[in-house]
C-alpha positions in Angstrom: -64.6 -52.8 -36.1 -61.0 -52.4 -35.9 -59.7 -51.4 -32.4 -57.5 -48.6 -32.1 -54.2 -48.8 -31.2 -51.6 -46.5 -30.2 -48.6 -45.5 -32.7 -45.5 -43.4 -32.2 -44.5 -41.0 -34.9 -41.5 -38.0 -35.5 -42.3 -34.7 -36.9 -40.2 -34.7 -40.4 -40.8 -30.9 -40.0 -38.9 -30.7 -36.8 -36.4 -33.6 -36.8 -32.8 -32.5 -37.5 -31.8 -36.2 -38.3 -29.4 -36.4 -35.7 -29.7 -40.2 -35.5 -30.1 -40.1 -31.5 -33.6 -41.6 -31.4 -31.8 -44.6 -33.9 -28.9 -45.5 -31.8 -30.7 -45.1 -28.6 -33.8 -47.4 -29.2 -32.8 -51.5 -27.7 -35.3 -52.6 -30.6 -34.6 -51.3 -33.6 -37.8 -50.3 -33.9 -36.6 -46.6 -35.3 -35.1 -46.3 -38.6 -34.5 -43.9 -41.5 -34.2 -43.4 -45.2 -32.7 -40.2 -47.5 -35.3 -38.7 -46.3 -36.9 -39.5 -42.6 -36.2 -40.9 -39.4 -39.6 -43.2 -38.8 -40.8 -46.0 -36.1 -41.9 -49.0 -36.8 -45.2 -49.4 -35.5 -44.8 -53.2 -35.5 -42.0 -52.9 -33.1 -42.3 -50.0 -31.1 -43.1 -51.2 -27.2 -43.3 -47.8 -26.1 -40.2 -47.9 -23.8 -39.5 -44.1 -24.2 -35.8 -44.8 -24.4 -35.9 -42.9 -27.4 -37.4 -39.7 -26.3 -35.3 -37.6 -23.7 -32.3 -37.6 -25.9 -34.3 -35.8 -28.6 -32.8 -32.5 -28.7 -35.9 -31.1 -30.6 -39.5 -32.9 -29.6 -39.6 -34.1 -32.9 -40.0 -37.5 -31.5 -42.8 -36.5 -28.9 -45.8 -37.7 -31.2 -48.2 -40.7 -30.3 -51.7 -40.8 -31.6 -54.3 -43.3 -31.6 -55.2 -44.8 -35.0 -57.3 -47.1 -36.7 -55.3 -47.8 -39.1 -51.4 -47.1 -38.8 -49.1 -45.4 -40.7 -46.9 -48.2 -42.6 -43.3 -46.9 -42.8 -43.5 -46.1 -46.9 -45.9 -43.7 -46.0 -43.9 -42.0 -43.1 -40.7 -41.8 -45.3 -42.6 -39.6 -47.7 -44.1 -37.4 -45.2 -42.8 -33.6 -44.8 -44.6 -33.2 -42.1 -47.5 -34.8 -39.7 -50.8 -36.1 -41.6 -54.2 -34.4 -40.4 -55.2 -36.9 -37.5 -58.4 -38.4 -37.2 -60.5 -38.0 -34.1 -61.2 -41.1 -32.7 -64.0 -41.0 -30.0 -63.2 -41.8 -25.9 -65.5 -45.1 -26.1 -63.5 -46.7 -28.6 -60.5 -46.3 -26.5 -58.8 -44.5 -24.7 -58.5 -40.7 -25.0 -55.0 -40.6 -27.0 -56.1 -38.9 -29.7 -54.1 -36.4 -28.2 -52.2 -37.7 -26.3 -52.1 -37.0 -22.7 -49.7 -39.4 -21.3 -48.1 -42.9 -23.4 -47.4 -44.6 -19.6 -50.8 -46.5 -19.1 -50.4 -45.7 -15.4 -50.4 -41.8 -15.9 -52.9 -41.9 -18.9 -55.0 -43.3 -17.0 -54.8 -40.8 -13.8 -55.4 -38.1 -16.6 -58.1 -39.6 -18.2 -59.8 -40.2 -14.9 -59.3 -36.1 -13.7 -60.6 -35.0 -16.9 -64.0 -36.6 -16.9 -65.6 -33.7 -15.6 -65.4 -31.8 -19.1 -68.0 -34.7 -20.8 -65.6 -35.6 -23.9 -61.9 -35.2 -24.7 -61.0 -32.1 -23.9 -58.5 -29.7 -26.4 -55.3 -27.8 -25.6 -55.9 -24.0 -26.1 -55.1 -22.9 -30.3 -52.5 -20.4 -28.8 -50.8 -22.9 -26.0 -47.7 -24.1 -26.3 -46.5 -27.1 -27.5 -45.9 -29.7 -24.4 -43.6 -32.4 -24.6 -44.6 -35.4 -22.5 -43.5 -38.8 -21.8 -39.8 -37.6 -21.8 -39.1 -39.9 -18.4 -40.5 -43.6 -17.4 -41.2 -45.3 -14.8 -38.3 -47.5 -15.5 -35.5 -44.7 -16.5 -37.2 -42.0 -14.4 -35.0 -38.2 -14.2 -33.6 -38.1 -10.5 -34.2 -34.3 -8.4 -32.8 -33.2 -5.7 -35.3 -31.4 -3.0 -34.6 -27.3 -2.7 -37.3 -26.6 -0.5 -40.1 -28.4 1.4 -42.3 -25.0 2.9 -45.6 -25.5 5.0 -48.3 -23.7 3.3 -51.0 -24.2 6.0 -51.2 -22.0 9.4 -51.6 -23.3 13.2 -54.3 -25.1 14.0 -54.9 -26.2 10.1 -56.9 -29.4 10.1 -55.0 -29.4 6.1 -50.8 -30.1 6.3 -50.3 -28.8 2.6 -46.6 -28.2 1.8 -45.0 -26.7 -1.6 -42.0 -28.4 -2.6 -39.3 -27.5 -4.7 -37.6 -29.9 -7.3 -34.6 -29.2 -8.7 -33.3 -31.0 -11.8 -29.3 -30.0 -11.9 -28.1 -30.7 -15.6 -31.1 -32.9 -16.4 -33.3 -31.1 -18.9 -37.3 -31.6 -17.9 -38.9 -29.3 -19.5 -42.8 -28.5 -18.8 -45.8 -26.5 -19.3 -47.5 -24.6 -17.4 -50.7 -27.2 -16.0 -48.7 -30.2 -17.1 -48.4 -32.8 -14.3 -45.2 -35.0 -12.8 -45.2 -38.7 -11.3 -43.9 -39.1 -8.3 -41.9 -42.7 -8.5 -42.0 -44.0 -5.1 -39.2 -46.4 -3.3 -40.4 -49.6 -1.9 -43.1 -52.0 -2.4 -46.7 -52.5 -1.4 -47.5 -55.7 0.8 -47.7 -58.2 -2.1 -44.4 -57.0 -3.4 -45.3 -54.9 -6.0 -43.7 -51.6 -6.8 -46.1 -48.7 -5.5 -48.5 -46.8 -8.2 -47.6 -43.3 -9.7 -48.7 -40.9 -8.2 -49.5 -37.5 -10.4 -49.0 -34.3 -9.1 -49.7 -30.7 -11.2 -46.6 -28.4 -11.5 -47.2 -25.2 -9.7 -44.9 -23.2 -11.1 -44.4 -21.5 -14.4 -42.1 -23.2 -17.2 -38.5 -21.2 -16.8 -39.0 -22.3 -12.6 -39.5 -20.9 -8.7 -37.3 -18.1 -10.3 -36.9 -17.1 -13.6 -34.2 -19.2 -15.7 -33.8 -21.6 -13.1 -33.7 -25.4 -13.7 -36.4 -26.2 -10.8 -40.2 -26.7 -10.4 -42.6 -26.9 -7.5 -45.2 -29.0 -6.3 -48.7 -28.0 -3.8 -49.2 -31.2 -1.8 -51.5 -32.1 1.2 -50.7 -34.5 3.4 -53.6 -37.7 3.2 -54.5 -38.6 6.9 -58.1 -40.0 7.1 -59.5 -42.2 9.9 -61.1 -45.7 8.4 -64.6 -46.7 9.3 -63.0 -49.2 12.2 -61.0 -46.1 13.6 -57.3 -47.3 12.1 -55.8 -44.1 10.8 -54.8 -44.3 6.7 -51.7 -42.4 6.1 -51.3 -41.6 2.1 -48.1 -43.5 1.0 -47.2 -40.6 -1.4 -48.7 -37.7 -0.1 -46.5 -38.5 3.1 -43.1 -39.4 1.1 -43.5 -36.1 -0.3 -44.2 -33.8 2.3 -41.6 -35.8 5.0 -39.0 -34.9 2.3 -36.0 -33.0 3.1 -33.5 -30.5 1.5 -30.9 -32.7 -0.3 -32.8 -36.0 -0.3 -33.4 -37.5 -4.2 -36.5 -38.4 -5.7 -37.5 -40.0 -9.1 -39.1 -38.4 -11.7 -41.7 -39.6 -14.6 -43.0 -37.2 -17.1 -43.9 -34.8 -18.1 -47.6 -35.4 -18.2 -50.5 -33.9 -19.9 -51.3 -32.3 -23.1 -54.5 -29.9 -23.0 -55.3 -28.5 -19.6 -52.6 -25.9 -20.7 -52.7 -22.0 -20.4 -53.4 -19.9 -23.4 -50.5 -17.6 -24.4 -52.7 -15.2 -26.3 -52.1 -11.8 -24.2 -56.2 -11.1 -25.0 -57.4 -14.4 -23.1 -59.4 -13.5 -19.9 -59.0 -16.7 -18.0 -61.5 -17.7 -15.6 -59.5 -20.2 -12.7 -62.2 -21.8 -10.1 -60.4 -24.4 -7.3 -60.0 -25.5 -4.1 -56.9 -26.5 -2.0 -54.1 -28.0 -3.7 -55.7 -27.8 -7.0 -54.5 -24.1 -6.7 -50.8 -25.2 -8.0 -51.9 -25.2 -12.0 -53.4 -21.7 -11.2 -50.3 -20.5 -9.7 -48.3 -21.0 -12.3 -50.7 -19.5 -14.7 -50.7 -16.5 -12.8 -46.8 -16.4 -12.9 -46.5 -17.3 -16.1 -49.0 -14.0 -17.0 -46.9 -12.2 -14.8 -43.2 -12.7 -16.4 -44.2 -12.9 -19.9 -46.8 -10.4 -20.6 -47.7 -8.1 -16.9 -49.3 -5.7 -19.3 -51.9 -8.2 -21.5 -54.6 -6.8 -22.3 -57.0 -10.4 -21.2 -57.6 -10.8 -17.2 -56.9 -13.2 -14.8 -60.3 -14.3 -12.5 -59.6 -16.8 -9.7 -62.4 -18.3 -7.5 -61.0 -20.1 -4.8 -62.3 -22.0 -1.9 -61.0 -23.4 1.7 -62.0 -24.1 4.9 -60.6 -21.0 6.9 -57.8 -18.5 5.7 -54.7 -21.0 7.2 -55.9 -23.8 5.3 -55.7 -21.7 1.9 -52.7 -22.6 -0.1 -50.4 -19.3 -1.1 -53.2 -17.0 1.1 -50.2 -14.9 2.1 -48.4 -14.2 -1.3 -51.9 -13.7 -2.8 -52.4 -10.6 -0.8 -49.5 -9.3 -2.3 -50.8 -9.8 -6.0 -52.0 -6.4 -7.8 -55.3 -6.8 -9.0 -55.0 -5.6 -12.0 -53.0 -9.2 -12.6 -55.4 -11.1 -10.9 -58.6 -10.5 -9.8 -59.1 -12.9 -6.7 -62.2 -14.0 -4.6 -60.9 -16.3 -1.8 -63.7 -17.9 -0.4 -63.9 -20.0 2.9 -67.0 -22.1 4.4 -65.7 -22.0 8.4 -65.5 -18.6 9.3 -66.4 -18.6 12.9 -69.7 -17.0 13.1 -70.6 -16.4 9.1 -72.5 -18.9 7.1 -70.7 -21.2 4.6 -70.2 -19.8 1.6 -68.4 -22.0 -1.5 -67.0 -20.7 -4.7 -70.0 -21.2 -6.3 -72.0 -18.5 -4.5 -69.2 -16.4 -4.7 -69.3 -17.0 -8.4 -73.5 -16.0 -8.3 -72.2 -12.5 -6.7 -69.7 -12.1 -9.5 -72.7 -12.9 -12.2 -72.8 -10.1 -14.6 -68.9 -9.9 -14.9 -68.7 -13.8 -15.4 -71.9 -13.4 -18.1 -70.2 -11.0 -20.1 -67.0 -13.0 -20.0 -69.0 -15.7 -21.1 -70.2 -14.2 -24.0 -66.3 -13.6 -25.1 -64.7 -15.8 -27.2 -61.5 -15.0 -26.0 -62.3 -16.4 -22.5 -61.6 -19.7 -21.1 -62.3 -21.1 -17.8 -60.4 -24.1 -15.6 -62.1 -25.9 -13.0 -59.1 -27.9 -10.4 -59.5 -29.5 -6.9 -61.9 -31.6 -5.4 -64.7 -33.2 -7.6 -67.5 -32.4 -5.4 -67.3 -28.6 -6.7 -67.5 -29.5 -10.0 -72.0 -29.9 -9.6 -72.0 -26.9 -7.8 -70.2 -24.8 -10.0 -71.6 -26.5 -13.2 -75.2 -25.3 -11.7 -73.8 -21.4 -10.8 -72.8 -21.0 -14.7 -76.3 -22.0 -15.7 -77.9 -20.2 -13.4 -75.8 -17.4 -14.3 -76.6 -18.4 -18.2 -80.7 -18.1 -17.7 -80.3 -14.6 -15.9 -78.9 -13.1 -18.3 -80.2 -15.0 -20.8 -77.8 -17.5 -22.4 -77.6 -21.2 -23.0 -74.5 -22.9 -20.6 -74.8 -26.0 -22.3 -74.3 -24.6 -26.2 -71.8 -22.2 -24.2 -70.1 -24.9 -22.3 -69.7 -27.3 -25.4 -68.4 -24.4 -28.4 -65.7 -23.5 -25.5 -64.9 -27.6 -24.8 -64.1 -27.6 -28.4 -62.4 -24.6 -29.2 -59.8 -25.5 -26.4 -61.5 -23.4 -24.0 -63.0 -25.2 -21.3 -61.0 -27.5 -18.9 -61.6 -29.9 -16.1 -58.7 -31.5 -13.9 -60.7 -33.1 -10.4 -59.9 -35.8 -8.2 
């Protein structure tokens, strides 16, 4: 059996042959003819040098292939060939390609698991451009804002940080995800990992038409089994930054856990803590681009107490008929635990007949411990009123309609 390997292609459909992609790549690995601008799959090393100075994405395109595409064939192509499915266990998931860095693709790949095969970007999404800045020529942003989320007393420290670009164009989607490139090495001298972190705000930025994203992060503190305290190396870079001070940039990541721009989507949102960002900028998205859609916005979400929910203030102050919230905490003095799941079970016959919709699509984000529990509410929910979660579950997985990001 022939492994599959990853190939880089440009859209002939969308390419304006303005020979950038050619004069930037140090390879020569891009070329062209009278008719296309094409890479050569035998020299391509994935550098990405070629990508950001795109001015139309027509160069965003990496798939994973059995066989490649030869460069004849590419020259008489006006636009992208049908690609073949290739399963996860015979490689990994770049059919659609998430992210081409193996360090990011490989954070995705892990996050998605919970959706039991490769999951599928919504038929009405957007069209993300990833990849556009490495590791090793990452885009530089300056710090805006660095605002603590969490109240007094929080046992959480969850901060939302704002990123802004200047002139450098990053442009992203909402649910897409950024690496953090971190200064500085780890004890054997090695440069630090990536970290990924979801955008939490919507595609034109903290206000509309501004050049600027933010970031939900929480601070990693955790006592070790022989009492030494761990301190998370990025979660702490991050959330000790300041107002001025520089950071590098890789991305964007991520390619289906996007929002559907159909104004009839209900969207059903279910997270805890920090995986709340993705879901904030879904909501603010819906908001700006289409307040009057006729499809709902249902978020489930879970914390300890009030001041350790992320946003708990500007939530109060969204209308309902935007968002239809259920903020759900397991230590309230004196009131049993409750988790979003049982919150979900009292929400049953709304959540069955949004189930039986095929206009509804539902995102699970935060900590992978909720996914069992609220895998086992949806069933439950399925056999009262008599429907199948698991036929359910898969026909929405491959129409683009059911998503996982945990950690």
């Amino acid at each position: 059996m022939t492994a599959p390997i990853k190939q880089h292609l440009i859209d002939p459909a969308v390419c304006i042959r303005c020979n950038t992609c050619e004069a930037t790549c140090p390879i020569g690995a891009v070329t062209h003819d009278a008719n296309n601008y094409v890479v050569d799959v035998t020299k391509c090393n994935f550098c990405m040098d070629c990508v950001s100075p795109c001015p139309t994405g027509s160069i965003n395109h990496f798939v994973k292939v059995k066989t490649p595409f030869s460069l004849d064939e590419q020259f008489s192509w006006s636009d992208l060939p049908e690609i073949e499915e290739i399963p996860d266990a015979e490689g990994p998931a770049i059919s659609v390609a998430e992210a081409i860095d193996d360090e990011a693709a490989a954070l995705l790949d892990d996050a998605h698991k919970g959706a039991g095969g490769q999951m599928k970007a919504p038929l009405s999404a957007s069209k993300p451009r990833i990849n556009l800045f490495g590791r090793r020529a990452p885009a530089e942003a300056k710090v805006t804002g660095n605002l603590k989320l969490t109240g007094e007393g929080a046992s959480a420290d969850i901060h939302h940080i704002i990123l802004d670009f200047g002139t450098t164009s990053f442009p992203v989607l909402e649910g897409q995800s950024i690496g953090i490139v971190l200064p500085g090495a780890d004890e054997n001298g090695r440069p630090h990992k990536m970290r990924l972190y979801s955008v939490a705000s919507p595609r034109d930025g903290e206000r509309p038409n501004t050049n600027n994203l933010s970031l939900t992060v929480k601070r990693v503190i955790a006592k070790q089994p022989d009492g030494r305290e761990h301190r998370g190396i990025a979660s702490n870079y991050v959330c000790d930054l300041k107002r001025g001070d520089a950071v590098r940039i890789a991305g964007p990541f991520g390619s289906t856990f996007l929002m559907p721009d159909d104004p009839e989507s209900d969207v059903i949102m279910i997270c805890t803590g920090t995986g709340s960002a993705p879901f904030r900028a879904f909501t603010e998205r819906r908001r700006r681009s289409m307040p009057n859609a006729k499809g709902k916005l249902y978020l489930f979400f879970g914390a300890r107490t009030p001041e350790e929910l992320p946003y708990f203030g500007p939530l109060q102050k969204v209308p309902k008929t935007l968002l239809d919230q259920e903020l759900v905490f397991s230590r309230l003095a004196d009131q049993p635990k409750e988790y979003v799941q049982d919150r979900m079970k009292k929400r049953s016959a709304d959540l069955a007949a949004l189930l039986r919709k095929e206009t509804t699509h539902v995102y699970l984000c935060g900590l992978r411990g909720m996914e069992t529990g609220v895998e086992e509410s949806f069933a439950s929910i399925c056999r009262e009123h008599k429907l199948d979660w698991a036929s359910i579950r898969m026909k929405m997985r491959d129409e683009g309609r059911f998503h996982v990001e945990t950690y």
